[in-house]
MARTOR-999993 format. One record per residue: x, y, z negated of N, C-alpha, C, CB in turn; residue number from 1. Coordinates in Angstrom, 1 decimal, padded with zeros to 4 digits. Atoms other than C-alpha are relative to their C-alpha. Glycine has a CB too. Layout:
<sites>
{{X, Y, Z}, {X, Y, Z}, {X, Y, Z}, {X, Y, Z}, NUM},
...
</sites>
This chain:
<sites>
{{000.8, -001.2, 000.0}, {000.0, 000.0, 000.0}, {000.9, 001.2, 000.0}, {-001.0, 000.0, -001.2}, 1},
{{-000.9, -001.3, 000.3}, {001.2, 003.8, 000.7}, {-000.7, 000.9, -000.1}, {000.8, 000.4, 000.9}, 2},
{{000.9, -001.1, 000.7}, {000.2, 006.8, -001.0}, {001.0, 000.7, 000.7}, {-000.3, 000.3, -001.9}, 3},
{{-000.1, -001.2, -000.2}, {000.8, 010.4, 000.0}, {001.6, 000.1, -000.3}, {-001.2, 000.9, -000.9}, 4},
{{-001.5, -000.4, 000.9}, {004.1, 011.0, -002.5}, {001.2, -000.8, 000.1}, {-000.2, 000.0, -001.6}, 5},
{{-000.7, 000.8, 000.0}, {005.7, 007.7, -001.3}, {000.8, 000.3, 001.0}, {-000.4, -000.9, -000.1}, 6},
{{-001.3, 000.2, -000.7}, {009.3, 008.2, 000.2}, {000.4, -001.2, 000.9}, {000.8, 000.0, -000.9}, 7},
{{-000.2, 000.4, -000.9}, {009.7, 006.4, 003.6}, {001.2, -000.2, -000.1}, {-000.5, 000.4, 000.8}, 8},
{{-001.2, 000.1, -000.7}, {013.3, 004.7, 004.1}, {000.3, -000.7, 000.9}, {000.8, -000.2, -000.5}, 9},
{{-000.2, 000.4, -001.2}, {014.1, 004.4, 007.3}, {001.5, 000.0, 000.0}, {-000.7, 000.8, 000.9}, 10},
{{-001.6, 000.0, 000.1}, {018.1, 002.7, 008.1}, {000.2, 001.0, 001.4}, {001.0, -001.9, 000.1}, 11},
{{-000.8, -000.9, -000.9}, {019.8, 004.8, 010.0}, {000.4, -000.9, 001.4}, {001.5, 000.7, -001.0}, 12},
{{000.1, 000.8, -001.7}, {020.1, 001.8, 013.0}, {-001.2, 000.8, 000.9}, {-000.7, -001.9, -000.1}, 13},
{{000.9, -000.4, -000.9}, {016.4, 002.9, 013.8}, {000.0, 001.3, 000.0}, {-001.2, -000.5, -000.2}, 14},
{{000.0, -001.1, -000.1}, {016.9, 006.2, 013.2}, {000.3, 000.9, 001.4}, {000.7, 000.2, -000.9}, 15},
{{-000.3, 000.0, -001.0}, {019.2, 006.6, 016.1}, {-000.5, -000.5, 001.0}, {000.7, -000.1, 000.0}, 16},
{{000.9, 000.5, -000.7}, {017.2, 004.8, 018.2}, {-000.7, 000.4, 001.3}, {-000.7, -000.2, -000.6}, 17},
{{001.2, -001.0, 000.1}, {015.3, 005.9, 021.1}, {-001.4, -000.9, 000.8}, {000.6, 001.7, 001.0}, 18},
{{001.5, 001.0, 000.3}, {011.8, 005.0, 021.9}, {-000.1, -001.1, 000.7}, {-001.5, 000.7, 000.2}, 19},
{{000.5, 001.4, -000.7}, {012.4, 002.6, 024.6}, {000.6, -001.1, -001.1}, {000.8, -000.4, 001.8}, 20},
{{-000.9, 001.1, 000.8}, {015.2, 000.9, 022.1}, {-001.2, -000.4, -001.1}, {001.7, 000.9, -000.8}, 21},
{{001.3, 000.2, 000.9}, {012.3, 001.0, 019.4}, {-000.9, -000.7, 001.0}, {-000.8, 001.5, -000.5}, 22},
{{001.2, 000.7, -001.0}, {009.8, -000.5, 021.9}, {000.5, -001.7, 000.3}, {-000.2, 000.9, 001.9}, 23},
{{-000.5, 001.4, -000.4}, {012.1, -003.3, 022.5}, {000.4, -000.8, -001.6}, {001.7, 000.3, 001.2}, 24},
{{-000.3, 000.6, 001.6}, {013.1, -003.9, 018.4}, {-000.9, -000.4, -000.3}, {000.4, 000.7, -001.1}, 25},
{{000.7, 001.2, 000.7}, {009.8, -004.4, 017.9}, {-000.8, -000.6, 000.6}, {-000.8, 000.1, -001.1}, 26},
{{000.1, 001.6, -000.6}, {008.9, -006.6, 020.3}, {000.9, -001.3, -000.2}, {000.1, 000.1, 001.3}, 27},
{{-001.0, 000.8, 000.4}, {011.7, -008.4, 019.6}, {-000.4, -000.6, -001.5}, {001.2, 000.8, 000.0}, 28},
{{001.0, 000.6, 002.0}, {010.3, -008.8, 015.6}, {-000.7, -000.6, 000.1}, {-000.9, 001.0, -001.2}, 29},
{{001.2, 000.5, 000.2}, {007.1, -009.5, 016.6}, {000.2, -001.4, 000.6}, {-001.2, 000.8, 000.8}, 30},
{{-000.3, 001.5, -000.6}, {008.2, -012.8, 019.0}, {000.6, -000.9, -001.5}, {001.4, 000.1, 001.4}, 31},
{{-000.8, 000.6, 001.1}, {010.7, -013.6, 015.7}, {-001.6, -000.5, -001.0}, {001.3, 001.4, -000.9}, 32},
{{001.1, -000.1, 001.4}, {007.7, -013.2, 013.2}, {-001.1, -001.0, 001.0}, {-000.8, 002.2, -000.7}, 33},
{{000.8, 001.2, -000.8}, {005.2, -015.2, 016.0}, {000.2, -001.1, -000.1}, {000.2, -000.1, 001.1}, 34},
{{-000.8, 001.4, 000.1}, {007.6, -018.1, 016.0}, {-000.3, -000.8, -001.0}, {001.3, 000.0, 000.0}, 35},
{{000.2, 000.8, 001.3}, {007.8, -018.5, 012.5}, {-001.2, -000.2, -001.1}, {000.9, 000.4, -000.6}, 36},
{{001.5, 000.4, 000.2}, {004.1, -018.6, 011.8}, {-000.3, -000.7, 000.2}, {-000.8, 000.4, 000.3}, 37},
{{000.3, 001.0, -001.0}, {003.1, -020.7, 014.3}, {-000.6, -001.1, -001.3}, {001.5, -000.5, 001.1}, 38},
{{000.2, 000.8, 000.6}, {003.6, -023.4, 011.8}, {-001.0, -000.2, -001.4}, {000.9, -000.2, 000.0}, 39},
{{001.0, 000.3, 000.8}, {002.0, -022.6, 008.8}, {-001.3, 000.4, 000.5}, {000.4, 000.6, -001.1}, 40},
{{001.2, 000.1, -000.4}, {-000.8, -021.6, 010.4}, {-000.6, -000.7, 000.4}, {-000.2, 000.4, 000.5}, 41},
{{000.2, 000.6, 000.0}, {-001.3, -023.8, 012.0}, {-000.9, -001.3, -001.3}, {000.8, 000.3, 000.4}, 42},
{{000.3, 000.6, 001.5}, {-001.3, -025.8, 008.4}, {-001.3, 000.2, -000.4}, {000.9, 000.7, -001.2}, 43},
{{000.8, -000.3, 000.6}, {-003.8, -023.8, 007.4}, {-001.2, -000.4, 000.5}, {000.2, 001.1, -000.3}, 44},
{{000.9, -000.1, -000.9}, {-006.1, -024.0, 010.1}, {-000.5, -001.7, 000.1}, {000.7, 000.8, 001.3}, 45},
{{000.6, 001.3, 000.2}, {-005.9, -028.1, 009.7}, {-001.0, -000.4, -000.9}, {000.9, -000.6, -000.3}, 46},
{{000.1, 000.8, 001.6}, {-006.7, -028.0, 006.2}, {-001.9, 000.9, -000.3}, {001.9, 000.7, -001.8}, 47},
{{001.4, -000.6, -000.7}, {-010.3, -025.9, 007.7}, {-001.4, -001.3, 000.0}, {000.4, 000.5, 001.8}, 48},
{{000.8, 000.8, -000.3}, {-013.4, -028.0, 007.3}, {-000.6, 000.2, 001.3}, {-000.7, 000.0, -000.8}, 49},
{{000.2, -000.2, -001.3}, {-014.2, -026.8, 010.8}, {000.9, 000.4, 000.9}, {-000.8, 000.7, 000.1}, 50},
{{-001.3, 000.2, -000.7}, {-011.8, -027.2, 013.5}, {-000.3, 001.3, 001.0}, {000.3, -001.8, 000.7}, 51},
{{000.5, -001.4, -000.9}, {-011.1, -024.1, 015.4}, {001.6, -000.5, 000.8}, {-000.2, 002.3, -001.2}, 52},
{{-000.7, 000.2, -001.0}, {-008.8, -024.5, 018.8}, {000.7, 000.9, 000.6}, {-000.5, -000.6, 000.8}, 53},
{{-000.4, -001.1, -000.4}, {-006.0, -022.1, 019.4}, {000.6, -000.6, 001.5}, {000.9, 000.8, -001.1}, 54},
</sites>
């Protein structure tokens, strides 16, 4: 959660950055973070008394 008074730190990699380089980091995250879902979700989605088909 973020309130109003909370201090944002951003590293100084993305800082410099510029927006295509940003466009491409987080696409790049999102595929990483995709990947390693996959499975538990999966998991979860077994353990569903109704079977839903991704």
């Amino acid at each position: 959660m973020v309130y109003e008074n909370d201090i944002l730190e951003i590293p100084e990699e993305y800082k410099k950055m510029s927006e295509e380089e940003l466009d491409k980091e987080i696409q790049r995250l999102y595929e990483t973070m995709k990947g390693q879902n996959r499975g538990e979700v999966r998991e979860k989605i077994a353990k569903l008394p109704v079977k839903i088909f991704l």
